[in-house]
C-alpha positions as CSV (number, residue, x, y, z in Angstrom):
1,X,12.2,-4.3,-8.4
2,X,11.2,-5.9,-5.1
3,X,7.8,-7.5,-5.5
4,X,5.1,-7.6,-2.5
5,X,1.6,-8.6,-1.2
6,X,-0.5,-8.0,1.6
7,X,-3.4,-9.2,3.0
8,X,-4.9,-5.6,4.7
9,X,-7.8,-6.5,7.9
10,X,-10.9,-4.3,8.5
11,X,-11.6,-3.4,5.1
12,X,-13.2,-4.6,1.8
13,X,-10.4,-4.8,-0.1
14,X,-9.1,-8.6,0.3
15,X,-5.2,-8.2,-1.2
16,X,-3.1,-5.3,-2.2
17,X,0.0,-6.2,-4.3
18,X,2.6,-3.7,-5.0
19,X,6.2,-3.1,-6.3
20,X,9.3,-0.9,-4.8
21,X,11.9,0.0,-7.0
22,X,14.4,1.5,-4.0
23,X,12.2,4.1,-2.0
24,X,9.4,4.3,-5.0
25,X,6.7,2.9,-5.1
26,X,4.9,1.1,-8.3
27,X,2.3,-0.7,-9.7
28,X,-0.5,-0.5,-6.6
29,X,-3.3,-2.9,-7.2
30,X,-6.3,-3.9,-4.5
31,X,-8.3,-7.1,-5.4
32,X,-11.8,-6.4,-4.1
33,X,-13.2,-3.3,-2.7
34,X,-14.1,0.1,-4.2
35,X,-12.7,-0.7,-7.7
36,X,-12.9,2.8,-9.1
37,X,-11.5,4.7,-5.9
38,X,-8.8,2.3,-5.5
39,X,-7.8,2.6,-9.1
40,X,-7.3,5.8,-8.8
41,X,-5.5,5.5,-5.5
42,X,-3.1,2.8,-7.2
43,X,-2.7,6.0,-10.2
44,X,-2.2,8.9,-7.6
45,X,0.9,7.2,-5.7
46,X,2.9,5.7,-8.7
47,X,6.0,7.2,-8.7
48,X,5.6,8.1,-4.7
49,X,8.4,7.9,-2.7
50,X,7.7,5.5,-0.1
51,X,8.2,7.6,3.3
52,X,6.2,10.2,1.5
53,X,3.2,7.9,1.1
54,X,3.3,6.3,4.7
55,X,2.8,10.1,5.4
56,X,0.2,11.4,3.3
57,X,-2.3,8.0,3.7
58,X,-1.6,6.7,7.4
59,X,-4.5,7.1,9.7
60,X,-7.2,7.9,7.2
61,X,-10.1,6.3,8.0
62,X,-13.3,4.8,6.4
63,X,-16.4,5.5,8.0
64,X,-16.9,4.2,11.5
65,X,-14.0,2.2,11.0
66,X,-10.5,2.9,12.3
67,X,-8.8,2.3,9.0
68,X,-9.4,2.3,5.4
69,X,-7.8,0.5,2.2
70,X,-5.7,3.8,2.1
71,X,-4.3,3.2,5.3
72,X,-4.0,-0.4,5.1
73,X,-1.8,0.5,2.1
74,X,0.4,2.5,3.8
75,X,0.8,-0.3,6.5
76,X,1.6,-2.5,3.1
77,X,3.8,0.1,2.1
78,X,6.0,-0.3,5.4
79,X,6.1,-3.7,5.5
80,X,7.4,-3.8,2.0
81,X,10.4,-1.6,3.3
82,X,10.8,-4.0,5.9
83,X,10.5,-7.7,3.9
84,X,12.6,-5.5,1.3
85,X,16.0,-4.6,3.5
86,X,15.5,-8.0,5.0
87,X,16.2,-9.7,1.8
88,X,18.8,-7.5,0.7
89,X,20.5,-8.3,3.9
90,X,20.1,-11.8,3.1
């Protein structure tokens, strides 16, 4: 299970930490923002393969803003991939 963190921009949430076993992703967790919504964000995409979430949550926004924690975790969610077939390369 390949562990990461990231540190999302334009939005309340202040971390989001979350595991990829492979392609699937686990254990989503926000620190700060909506707590409720984000729980159940963290509960919708357990089990999600990884190029499916990317998918469904890229773009979405947040009011006026151009983003939103959903987004931002799909940008986590890539990144992971990356840091992830970087180490294994390693």
């Amino acid at each position: 299970m390949f562990h990461y963190e990231y540190k999302p921009v334009n939005v309340c949430s202040q971390l989001i930490q979350l595991d990829l076993d492979g392609d699937t992703v686990h254990n989503v967790r926000f620190l700060g923002g909506c707590n409720g919504n984000l729980k159940a964000i963290g509960k919708l995409v357990e089990g999600m393969n990884a190029e499916q979430l990317v998918k469904l949550l890229s773009g979405n926004t947040c009011g006026n803003n151009y983003t939103s924690c959903a987004d931002q975790l799909a940008i986590a969610v890539k990144k992971a991939r990356e840091a992830q077939n970087t180490s294994a390369i390693s």
